[in-house]
N, C-alpha and C positions, 0 to 999 in steps of 0.2 A: 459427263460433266454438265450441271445445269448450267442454263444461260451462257456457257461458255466461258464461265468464270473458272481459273484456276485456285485463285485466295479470294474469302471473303470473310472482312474483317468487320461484324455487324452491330454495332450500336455500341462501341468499346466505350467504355467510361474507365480512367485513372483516375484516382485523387495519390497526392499527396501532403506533407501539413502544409495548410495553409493554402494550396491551392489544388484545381481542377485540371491535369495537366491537357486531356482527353474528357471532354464530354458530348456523350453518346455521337461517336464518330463512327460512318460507314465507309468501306472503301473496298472496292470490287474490279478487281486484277483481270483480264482476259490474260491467255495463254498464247504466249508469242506476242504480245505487246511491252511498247516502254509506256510505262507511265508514270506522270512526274509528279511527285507530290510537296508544292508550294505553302509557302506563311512565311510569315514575321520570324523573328528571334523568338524562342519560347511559344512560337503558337503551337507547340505539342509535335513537330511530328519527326523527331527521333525517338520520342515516347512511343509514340503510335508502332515504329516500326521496329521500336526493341520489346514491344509487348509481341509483336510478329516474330522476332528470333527467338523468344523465351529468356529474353533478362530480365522482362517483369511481367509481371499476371495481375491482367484486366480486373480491377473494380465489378466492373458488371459488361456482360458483352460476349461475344462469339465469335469463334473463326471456322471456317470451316474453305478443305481444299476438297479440289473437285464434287464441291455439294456435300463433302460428307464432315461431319464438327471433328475437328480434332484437338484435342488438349495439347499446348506446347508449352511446357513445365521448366525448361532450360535450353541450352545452345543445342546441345546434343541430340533432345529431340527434335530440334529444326532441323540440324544437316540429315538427323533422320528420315524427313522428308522432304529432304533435296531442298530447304533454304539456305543460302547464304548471306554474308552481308558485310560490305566493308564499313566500319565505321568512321566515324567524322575522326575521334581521336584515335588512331592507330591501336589493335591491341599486337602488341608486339614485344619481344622478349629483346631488349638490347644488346645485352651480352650474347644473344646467339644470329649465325650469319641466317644467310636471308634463306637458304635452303633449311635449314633445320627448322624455322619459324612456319614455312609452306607444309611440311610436313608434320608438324608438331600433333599429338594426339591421333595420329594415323598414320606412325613410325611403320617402313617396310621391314620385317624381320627376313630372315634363313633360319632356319631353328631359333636358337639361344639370341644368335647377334643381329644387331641394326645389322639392316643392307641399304646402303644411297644410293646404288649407281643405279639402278632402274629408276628413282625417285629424280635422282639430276639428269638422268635423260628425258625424264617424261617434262619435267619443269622449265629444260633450257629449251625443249618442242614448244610448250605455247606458248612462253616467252617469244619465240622465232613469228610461232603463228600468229599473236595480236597485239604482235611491235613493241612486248612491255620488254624494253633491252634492260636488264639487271645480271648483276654476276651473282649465282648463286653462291660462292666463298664471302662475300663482302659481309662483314657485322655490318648490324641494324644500327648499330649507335655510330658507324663513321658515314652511313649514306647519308645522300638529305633526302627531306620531307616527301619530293617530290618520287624518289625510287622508296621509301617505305611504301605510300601510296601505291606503288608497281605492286608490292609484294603481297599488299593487302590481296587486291584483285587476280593474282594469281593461288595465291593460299584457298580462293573460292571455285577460281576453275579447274584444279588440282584435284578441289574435293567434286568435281561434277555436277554442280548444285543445278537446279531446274529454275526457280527461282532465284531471283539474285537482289537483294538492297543495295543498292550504291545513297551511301549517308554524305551528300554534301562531296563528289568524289572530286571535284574539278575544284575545289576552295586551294589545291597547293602544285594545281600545273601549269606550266607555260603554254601559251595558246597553240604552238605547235602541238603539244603533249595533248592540248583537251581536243583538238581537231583528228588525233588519234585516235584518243578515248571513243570520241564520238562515232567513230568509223567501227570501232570495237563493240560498242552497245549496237547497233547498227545490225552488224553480223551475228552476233549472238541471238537477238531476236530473232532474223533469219533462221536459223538454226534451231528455232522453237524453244529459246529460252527467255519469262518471262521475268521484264524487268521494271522493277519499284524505285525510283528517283528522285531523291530529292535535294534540291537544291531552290538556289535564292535567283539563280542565273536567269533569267528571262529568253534572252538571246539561245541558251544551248535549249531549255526548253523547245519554242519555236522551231529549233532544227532538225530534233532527234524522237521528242515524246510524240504519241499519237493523242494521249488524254490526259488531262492534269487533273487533280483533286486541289482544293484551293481550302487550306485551316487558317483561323484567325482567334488568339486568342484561346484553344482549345477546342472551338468550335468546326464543325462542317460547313464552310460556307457555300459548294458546289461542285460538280466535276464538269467538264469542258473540252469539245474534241477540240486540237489545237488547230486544225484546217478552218475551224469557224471562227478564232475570237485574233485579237492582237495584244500585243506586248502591254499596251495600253489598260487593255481592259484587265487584265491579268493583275496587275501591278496596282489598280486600282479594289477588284476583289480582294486581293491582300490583305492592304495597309488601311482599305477604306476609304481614301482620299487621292487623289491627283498627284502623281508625284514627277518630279522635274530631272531628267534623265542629264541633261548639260548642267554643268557646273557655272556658276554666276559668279565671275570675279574680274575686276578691273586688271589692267597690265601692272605688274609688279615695279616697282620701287628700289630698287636694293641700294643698301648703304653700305656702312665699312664690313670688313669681312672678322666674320666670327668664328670659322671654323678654318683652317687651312692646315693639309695634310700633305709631308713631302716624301716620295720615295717611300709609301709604305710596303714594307714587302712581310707576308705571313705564311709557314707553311701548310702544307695539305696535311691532312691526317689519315689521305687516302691511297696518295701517290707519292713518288719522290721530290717533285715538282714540288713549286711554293704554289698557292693557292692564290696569293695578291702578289704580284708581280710590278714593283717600283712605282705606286698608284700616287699620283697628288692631284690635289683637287682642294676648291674652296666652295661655301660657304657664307653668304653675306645675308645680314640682316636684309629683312624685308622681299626673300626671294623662297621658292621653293624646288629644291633643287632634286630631280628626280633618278636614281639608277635604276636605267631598266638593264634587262638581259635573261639569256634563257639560265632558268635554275641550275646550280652547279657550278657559277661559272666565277666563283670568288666572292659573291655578293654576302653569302653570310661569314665566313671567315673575314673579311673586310668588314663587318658590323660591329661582330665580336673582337674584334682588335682594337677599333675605334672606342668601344663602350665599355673595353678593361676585362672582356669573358675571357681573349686570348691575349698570349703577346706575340709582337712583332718583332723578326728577327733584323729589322733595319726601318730606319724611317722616324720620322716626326711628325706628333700631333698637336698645332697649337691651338688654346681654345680661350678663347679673348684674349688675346696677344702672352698666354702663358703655356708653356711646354705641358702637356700634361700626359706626353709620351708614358710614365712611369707610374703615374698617378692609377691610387685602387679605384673600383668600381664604385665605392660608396663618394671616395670624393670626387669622383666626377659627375657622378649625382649634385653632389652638394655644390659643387661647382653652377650647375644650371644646365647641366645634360639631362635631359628625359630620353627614357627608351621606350618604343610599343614593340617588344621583342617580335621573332617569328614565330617564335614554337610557344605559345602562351601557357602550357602546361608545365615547361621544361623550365623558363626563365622567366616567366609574366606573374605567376600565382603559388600561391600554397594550398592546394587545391580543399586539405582540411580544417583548414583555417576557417572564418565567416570572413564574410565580405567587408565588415570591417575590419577585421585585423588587417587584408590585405590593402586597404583601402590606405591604411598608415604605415607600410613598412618600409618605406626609406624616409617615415619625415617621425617615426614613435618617440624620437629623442628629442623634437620638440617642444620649446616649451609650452605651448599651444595642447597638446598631450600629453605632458609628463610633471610632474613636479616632485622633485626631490628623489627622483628613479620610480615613482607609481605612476603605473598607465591612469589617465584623468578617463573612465572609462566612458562619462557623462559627456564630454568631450567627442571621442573618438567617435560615438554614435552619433552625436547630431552631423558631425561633418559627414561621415558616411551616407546618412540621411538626406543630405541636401545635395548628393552627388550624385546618390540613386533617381533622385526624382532631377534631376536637369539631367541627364544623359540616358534618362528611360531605361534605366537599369532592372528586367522584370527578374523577381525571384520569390519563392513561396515568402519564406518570413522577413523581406525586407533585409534591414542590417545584419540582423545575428544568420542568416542565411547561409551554410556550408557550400562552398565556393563549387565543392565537385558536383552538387545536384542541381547545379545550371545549366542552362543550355550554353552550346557553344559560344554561339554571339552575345549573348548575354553576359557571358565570362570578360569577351574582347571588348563591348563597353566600357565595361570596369575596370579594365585596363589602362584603356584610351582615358576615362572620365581622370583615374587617378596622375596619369603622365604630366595630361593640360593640364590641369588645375594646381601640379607646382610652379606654371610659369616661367617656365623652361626660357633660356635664351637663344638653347639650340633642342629642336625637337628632331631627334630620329626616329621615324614611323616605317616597320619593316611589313609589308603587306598588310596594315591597318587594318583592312576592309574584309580581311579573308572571314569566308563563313557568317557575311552580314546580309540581311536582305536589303531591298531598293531604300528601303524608308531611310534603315538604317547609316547604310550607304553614303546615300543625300548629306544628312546629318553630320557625319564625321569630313565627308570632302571641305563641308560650310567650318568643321570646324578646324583644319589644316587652313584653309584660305585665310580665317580670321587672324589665328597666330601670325601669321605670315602678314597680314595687314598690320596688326599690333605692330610688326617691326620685328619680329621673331624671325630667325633664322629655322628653316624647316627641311629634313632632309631626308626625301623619301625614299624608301625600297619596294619596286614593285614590281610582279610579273603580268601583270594585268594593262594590256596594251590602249585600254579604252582609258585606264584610270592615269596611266603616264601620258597620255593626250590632252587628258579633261583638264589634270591638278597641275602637272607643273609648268614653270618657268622657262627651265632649263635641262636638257636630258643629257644626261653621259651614260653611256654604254660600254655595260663590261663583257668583256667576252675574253673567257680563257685566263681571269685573273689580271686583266688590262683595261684602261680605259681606251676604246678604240674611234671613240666618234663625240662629238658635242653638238647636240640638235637644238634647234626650236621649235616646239608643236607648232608654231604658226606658219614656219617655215621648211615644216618637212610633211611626208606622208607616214601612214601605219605601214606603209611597203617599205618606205626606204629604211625604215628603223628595224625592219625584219631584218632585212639585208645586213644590214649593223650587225644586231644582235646575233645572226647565223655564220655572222665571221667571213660573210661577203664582201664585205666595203668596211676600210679601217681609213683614219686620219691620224696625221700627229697635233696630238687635243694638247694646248698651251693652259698652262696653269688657269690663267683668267678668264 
């Protein structure tokens, strides 16, 4: 092996229309290292590393393992050479449980017939071995976000892979889960497997990578042992500019209450249990009111009950002093509810759509874009246009842009951009920030604050224990489908809200 390098990905150039997503970018992997690979939204590098798995072939450029070039044509030729890689967006079969999905294209036969049980024994082992606790009977479509993730990561060390891409793997866990994660990347390297990182996270960086590669833009800006440089300097190769880690906001205001939920109770789709267990809680202008807790624990079943995805088998939602208990998802839209969904794929976008169609789709009726039932198509483009450029929405063609050839953050922009800008009276933002870099970050925190200053009611959902410190007002903690505590960042610790959250320490939290 020259130099010690296991991959060497050399002067890769992508285009696609309209943009450069990759140009001539070098990145040079040691064997038995984590190395993390940092940028912006769209600075190219799920590009970079899906030219590495074979889902897209380089413009101009080379890879070569252990010193020798090899051509990687598709997936297949990657796991052929011991690469793996979990993606930002799950690739996973809904309809099939989690074990059929680990095993998928590398079915164990007896002759004629599938065989699982040496397959569920070898998968419920590392499961055991690197903490990823999942039941392999459970379908994909009833876990959440946070055990798909599990299955990703085990679907790769299943296959044995030598190499390993983690795409963005820490955007949907709870800090317990990524202090596991962490401990899992850790060992594996140990174990002489070499790993490729990417994320937006600074902090997990700093703990776990030994050398970062730093894209901006599509460009190579540098690579960095992480023992030499700080979060600071990191965060500044980036974006380019200084950016400001504390949130800036005066103490909150709040006025009458705009949102007030009584006794909501919803069930599980997993268990016999309810999922939201007799939850109330309010909601007032001019406050930003935060749920934290470890994933799983009713937070999204309580969203989706709230926003009309599910319904609730008891309980009351009033919203400016109206029931809107029964009320569909479009009017409560039209009512003044904005959602920043979880799963931006599932509920946020159409992913074949352009960014403008999605930019209008709960306001196409309009008359601002519609007259006489035709979309004003002249219309729909400038507003989209002026949404992309104030919320730095990058994409090849601008407006007419196919939502799925964007980067993830990029996607979650346009998301946020269209929520705000109906002027919502009540914003619910369900992990906002997932999959966004510092810059980005910054930007959406300033723009929860604002609404919130406006006199907007803002209600967040978040597993991100730095970001339930910084943004809000007021925290309530769910744990096990309950609210069990009502904090104040000013007045508590990140420990004590652990304890909360891990189902240590419970109060009886009064509506107010």
């Amino acid at each position: 092996m020259e130099n010690g390098y296991i991959i060497e990905m050399l002067n890769i150039t992508k285009e696609f229309p309209g943009i450069k997503a990759n140009d001539n970018v070098t990145l040079q992997l040691k064997k038995g290292e984590i190395h993390a690979l940092l940028g912006e939204n769209g600075a190219g590098k799920s590009t970079l590393m899906s030219i590495l798995f074979g889902l897209y072939q380089p413009t101009s450029g080379m890879i070569k393992k252990n010193g020798k070039e090899v051509k990687i044509n598709n997936p297949n030729d990657a796991n052929a050479l011991n690469i793996g890689m979990v993606h930002q967006h799950f690739k996973l079969v809904e309809c099939f449980s989690v074990l059929d999905n680990i095993i998928l294209g590398i079915e164990p036969t007896k002759g004629l017939f599938l065989s699982k049980k040496g397959a569920r024994e070898k998968v419920v082992e590392l499961s055991e071995k690197y903490g990823l606790k999942v039941n392999p009977d459970a379908l994909i479509s009833d876990i959440t976000v946070g055990m798909q993730q599990r299955t990703e990561i085990l679907k790769m060390l299943y296959r044995e892979n030598e190499i390993l891409i983690f795409d963005e793997p820490t955007a949907v866990l709870t800090p317990q889960e990524i202090d596991e994660l962490m401990k899992i990347m850790k060992n594996l390297a140990k174990e002489g497997k070499s790993i490729l990182f990417i994320t937006h996270k600074l902090n997990e960086i700093m703990e776990v990578a030994d050398r970062c590669t730093i894209l901006r833009k599509g460009k190579y800006i540098g690579t960095v042992d992480i023992k030499d440089t700080t979060k600071e300097e990191l965060s500044k190769m980036m974006v380019g500019r200084d950016v400001n880690f504390k949130v800036e906001k005066k103490p909150a205001n709040p006025g009458e209450t705009v949102l007030k939920i009584e006794n909501m109770t919803v069930p599980s789709k997993l268990h016999k249990n309810n999922a939201v267990k007799k939850v109330s809680l309010n909601v007032r202008k001019g406050e930003i009111v935060c749920i934290a807790g470890i994933d799983g624990n009713g937070q999204t079943e309580f969203v989706h009950a709230l926003t009309g995805l599910e319904k609730m088998t008891e309980g009351t939602i009033t919203f400016n002093g109206v029931d809107i208990s029964k009320a569909s998802i479009r009017e409560r839209s039209k009512s003044g509810m904005s959602h920043i969904p979880e799963d931006r794929h599932k509920h946020g976008l159409v992913l074949d759509y352009t960014i403008e169609q999605n930019m209008v789709l709960q306001r196409y009726w309009d008359t601002q874009f519609q007259k006489n039932g035709f979309i004003k198509q002249g219309a729909v483009r400038e507003y989209a246009q002026g949404l992309i450029e104030q919320y730095d929405v990058r994409s090849g063609q601008g407006p007419i842009t196919i939502t799925r050839s964007m980067s993830g953050g990029n996607q979650q922009k346009a998301i946020i951009a269209r929520e705000i800008d109906k002027n919502p009276d009540l914003l619910v933002a369900v992990q906002p920030t997932r999959g966004l870099d510092v810059g980005a970050i910054e930007y959406i925190h300033s723009q929860l604050v604002a609404q919130r200053d406006k006199g907007k009611a803002v209600l967040l959902v978040s597993l991100e224990l730095d970001e339930v410190m910084n943004v809000a007002d007021r925290i309530l903690v769910m744990y096990e489908g309950e609210i069990v505590g009502q904090l104040y960042p000013e007045k508590t610790t990140v420990e004590e809200l652990g304890l909360y959250m891990a189902g240590a320490k419970k109060d009886t939290v009064s509506m107010e």
